[in-house]
N, C-alpha and C positions, 0 to 999 in steps of 0.2 A: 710415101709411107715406107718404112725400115724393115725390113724381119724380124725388129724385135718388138715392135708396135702393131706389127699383125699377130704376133703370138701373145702379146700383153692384152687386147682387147680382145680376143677370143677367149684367154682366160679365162678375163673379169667376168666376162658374158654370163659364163655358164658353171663357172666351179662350184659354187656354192649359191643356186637357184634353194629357192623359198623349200622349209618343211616348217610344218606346225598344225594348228589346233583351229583351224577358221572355220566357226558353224553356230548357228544358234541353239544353244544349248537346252536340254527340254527338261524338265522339271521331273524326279524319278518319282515311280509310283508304288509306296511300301507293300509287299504283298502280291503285288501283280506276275503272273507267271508267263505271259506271254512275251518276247522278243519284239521291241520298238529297235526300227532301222531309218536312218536316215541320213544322205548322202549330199555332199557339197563341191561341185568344181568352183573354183577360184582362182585369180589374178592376183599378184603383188607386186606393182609400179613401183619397183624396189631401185634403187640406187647403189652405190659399193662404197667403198673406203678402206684401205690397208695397203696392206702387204701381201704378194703372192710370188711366188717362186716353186714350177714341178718339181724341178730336180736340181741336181751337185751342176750338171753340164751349164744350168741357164742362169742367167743375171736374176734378181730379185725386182720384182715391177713393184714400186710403190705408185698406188692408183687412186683414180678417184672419177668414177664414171656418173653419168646420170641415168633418169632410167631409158630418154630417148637412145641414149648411149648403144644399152644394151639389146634393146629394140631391135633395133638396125641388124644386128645380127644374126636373130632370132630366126631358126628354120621351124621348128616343130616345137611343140610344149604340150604336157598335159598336167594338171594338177588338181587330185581330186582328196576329200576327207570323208572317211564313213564314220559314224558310229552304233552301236549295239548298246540298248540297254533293258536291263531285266531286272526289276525293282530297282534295288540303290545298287546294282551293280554293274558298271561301265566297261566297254572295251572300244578304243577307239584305233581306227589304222589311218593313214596316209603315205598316197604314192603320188612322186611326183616323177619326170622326163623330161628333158630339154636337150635339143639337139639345134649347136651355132657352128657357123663358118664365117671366115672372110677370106678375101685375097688381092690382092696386090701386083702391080708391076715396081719391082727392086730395079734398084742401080747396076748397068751394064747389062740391063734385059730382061734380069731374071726373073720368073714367075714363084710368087710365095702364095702359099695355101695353108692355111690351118683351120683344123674341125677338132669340136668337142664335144660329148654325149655325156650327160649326168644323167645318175640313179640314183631316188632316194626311197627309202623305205619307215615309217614309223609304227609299232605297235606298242599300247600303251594299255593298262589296263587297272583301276581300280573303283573308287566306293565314293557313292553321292550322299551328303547331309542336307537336308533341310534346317534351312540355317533361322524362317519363319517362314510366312506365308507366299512371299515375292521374293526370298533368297535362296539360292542353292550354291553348293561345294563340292565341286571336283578333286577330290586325289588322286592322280595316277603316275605312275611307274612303266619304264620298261624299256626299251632300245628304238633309239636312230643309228639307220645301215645308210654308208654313201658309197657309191662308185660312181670315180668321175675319170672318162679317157680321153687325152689328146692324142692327136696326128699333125704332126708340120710339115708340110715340103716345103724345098727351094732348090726349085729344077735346075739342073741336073744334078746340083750339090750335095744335099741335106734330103735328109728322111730322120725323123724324130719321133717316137711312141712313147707316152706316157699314161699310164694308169694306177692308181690309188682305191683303196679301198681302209673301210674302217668304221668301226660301229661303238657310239656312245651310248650310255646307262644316263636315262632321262629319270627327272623326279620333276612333277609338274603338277600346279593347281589352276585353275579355272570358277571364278565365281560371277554369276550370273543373279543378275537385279531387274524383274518384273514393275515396270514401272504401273501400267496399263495393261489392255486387253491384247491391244496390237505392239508396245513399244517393248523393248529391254534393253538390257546393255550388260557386254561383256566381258569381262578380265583375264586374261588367261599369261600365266609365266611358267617357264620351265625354265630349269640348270641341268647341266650332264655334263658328258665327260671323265673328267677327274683322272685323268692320266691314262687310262683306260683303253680311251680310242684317239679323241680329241685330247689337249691340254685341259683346255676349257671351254664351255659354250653357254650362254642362255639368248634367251627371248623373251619378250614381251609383245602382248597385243590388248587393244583396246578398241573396242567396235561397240558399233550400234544395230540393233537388230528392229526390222518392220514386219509383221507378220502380214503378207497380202491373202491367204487366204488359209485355211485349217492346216494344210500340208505342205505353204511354200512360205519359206522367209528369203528375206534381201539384208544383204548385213555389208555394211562398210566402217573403216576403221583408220585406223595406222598402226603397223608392225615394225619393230626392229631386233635384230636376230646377230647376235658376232660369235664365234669360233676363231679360235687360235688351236693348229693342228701340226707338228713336227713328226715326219714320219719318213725312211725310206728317201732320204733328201730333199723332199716337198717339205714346204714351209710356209701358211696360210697364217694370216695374222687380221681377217676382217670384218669390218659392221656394215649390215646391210639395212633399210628404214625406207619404208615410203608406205602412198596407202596401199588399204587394199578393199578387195569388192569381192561379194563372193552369195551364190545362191544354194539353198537347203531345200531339199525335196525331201519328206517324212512318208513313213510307209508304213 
């Protein structure tokens, strides 16, 4: 494996790990002045596709990973969604972490290593319609934060650090359809960016939600999420899609 195939799938890995809106979404209640919370870790067996290049110094990877791919290089993850709601008024956050490495024996001996650590931040915040009896509508607005940092070595040659930061102006809807007592199902898209942070970005997801008991739903889906981002000599051009699973605990 090359030095530039160990920094190319270390990349892919982790540059642009999952943000978004996965959770069974709960019906607002006109008038009610108490604070309904409820909280969601989740998975997205995500795959890649594009273009990525950190900087001016490195070649441009055009990739195309699976999600076992990115797997494999997976040290630590956390990806969790909460949200708040007080009558028809929403506020929703998400944090996500992923920390990859790999490493290598190079040509003529040498030892390559590369790690990467991403931070992501979402807070979102707006107003629910009852759309009829088994329909609801999400609006919300407000910012996605990333910090994503590499480290490469190749002993005793190379030491390379790169880090990126930037934060896009989200505009997103969500509507949710009460089929039954226990089923629904969910829509949720957002756009952002707009030159701002990102070029461009949206999402889309589409899930099924099971209620197993008054306070827990199970919800599975499929997501896909692309960002095009030029900044500071980085140059991100990718789609990411696969499913996802995810559990809601209500309070």
């Amino acid at each position: 494996m090359t030095y530039y195939k160990i920094t190319r799938r270390i990349l892919v890995a982790v540059s642009l790990l999952p943000v978004g809106s996965l959770y069974a979404q709960e019906a607002a209640q006109p008038g009610e002045n108490a604070w309904r919370l409820q909280l969601t870790p989740y998975v997205w067996m995500t795959g890649l596709q594009g273009e990525i290049r950190p900087n001016h110094s490195m070649p441009t990877a055009h990739v195309s990973q699976s999600f076992s791919d990115v797997l494999s290089n997976l040290d630590a993850a956390i990806f969790l969604s909460g949200t708040a709601r007080k009558g028809r008024y929403v506020l929703h956050g998400d944090l996500t972490y992923a920390s990859v490495s790999d490493s290598a024996t190079l040509p003529m001996g040498l030892k390559g290593k590369a790690e990467v650590t991403q931070r992501s931040m979402t807070l979102l915040g707006g107003y629910n319609w009852g759309l009829s009896s088994g329909d609801n509508l999400d609006i919300l607005a407000g910012l996605r934060w990333w910090n994503i940092r590499a480290n490469v070595q190749v002993q005793p040659l190379l030491q390379a650090r790169v880090q990126e930061s930037f934060a896009d102006p989200i505009v997103a809807a969500r509507w949710r359809h009460q089929w039954d007592q226990r089923w629904s199902t969910l829509l949720y898209t957002d756009v952002g960016g707009f030159g701002m942070g990102s070029e461009f970005t949206w999402q889309i997801l589409a899930a099924l939600n099971y209620q197993v008991r008054d306070n827990i739903f199970l919800t599975a889906g499929y997501r896909h999420m692309s960002v095009k981002y030029r900044g500071g000599g980085a140059h991100l051009d990718v789609g990411m899609g696969g499913p996802v699973l995810g559990a809601t605990f209500r309070f």
